[in-house]
C-alpha positions as CSV (number, residue, x, y, z in Angstrom):
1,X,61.1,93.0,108.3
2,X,63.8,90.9,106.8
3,X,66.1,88.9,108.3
4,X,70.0,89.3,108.6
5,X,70.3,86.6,106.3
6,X,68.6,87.9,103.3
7,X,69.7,90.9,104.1
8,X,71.9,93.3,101.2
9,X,73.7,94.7,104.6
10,X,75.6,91.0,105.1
11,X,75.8,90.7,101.5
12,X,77.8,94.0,101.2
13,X,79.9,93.0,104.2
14,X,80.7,90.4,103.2
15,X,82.1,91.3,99.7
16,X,84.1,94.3,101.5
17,X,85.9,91.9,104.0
18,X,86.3,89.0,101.4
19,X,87.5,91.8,98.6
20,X,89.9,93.4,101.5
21,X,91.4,89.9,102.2
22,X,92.2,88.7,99.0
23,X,93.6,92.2,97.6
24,X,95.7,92.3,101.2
25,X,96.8,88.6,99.8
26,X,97.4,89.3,96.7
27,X,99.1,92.8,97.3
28,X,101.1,90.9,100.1
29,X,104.0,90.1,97.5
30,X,104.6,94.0,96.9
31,X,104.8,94.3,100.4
32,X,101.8,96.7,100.3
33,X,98.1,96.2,102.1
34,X,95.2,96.2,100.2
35,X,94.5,100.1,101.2
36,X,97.6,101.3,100.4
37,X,96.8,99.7,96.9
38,X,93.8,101.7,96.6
39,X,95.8,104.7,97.4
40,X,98.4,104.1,94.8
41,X,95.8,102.8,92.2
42,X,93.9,106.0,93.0
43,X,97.0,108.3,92.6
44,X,98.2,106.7,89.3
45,X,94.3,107.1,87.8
46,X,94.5,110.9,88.4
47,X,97.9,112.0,88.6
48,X,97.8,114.7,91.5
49,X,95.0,115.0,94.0
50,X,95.1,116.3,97.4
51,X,94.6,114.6,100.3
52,X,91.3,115.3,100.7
53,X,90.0,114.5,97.0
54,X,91.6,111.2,98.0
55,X,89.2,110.9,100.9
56,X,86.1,111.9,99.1
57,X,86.8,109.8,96.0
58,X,87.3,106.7,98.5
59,X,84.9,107.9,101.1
60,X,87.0,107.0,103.8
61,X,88.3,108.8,107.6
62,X,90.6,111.7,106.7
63,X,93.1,110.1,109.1
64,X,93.1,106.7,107.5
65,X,94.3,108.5,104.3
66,X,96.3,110.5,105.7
67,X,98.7,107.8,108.1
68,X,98.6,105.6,104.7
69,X,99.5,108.3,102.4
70,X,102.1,109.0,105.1
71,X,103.3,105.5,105.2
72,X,103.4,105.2,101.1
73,X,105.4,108.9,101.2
74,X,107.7,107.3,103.9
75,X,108.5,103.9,100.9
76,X,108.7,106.3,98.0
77,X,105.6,105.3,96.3
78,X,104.4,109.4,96.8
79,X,104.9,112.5,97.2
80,X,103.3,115.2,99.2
81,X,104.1,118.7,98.2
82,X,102.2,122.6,99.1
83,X,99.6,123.1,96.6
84,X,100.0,126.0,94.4
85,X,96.7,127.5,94.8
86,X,96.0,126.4,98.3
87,X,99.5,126.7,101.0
88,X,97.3,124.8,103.5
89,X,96.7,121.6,101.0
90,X,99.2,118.8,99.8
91,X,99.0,117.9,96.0
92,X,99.8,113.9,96.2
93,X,101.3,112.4,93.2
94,X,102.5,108.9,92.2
95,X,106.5,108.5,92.3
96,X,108.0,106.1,89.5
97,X,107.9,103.2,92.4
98,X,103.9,103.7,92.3
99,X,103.9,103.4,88.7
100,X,106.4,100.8,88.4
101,X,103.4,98.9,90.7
102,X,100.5,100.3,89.2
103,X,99.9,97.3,86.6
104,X,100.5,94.9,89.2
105,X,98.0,96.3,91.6
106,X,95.3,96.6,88.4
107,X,95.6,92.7,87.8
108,X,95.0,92.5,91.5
109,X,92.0,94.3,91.8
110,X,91.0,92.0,88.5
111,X,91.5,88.9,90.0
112,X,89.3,89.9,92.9
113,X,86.4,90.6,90.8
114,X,86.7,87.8,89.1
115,X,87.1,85.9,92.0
116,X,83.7,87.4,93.3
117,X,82.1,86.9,90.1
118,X,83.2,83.5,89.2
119,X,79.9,82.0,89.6
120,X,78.7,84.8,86.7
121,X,78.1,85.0,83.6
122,X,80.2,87.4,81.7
123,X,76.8,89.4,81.1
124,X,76.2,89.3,84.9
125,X,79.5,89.7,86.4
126,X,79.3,93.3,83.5
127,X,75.6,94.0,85.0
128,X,76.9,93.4,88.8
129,X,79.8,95.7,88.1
130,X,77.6,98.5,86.3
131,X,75.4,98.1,89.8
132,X,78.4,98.8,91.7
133,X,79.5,101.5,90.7
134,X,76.1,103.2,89.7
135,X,75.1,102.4,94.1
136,X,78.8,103.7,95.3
137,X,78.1,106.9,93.2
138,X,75.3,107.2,94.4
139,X,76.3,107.5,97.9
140,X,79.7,109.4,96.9
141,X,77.6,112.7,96.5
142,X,75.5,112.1,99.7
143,X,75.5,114.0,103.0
144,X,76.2,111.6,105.8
């Protein structure tokens, strides 16, 4: 058995509350937090999604999405409106605030990763990043 130091677990944690501190920093001068971000990066990537393709894509609480989509509706960076094909679901869309933002938050989210990766190489900062996102899909299409 390995110890907490060698340990992925603290390596992961780590990286999610550095990565959350430094986007929280950087998003600071928008006046958003560093999930809010998310949410609008999220929303500009796909255009409409509900809420609850919002919460499976980010794997987080339904409520959590729903007081921050709430709070980014309440600023004008969304909009919440019926869905067509569903009354019960709200499509979510990017306003032109969000989009005004969107580029902003992207350089963001850059700087963080390259702020994680600085002691990388270019080829292992690309191979860490093609590790991310192969382990987060990974666990995206698992039962809890």
């Amino acid at each position: 058995m390995q110890g907490i130091n060698n340990s992925p677990f603290k390596h992961i944690s780590i990286l999610y509350r550095k990565s959350h501190i430094w986007l929280n920093n950087g998003c600071a001068q928008y006046g958003l937090t560093a999930a809010q971000a998310v949410i609008i990066l999220i929303s500009c990537d796909f255009g409409i999604l509900t809420q609850d393709e919002i919460t499976k894509r980010l794997s987080l609480d339904k409520s959590v999405i729903a007081k921050t989509v709430s709070k980014l509706e309440e600023t004008g960076y969304l909009t919440r409106e019926k869905n067509e094909g569903d009354k019960r679901t709200f499509d979510i869309c990017p306003t032109a605030k969000a989009w005004q933002i969107y580029p902003m938050i992207k350089e963001q989210m850059q700087a963080v990763f390259e702020r994680m990766t600085q002691t990388m190489s270019e080829q292992e900062a690309s191979e860490f990043k093609r590790l991310l996102l192969l382990a987060s899909d990974a666990c995206l299409f698992m039962e809890d």
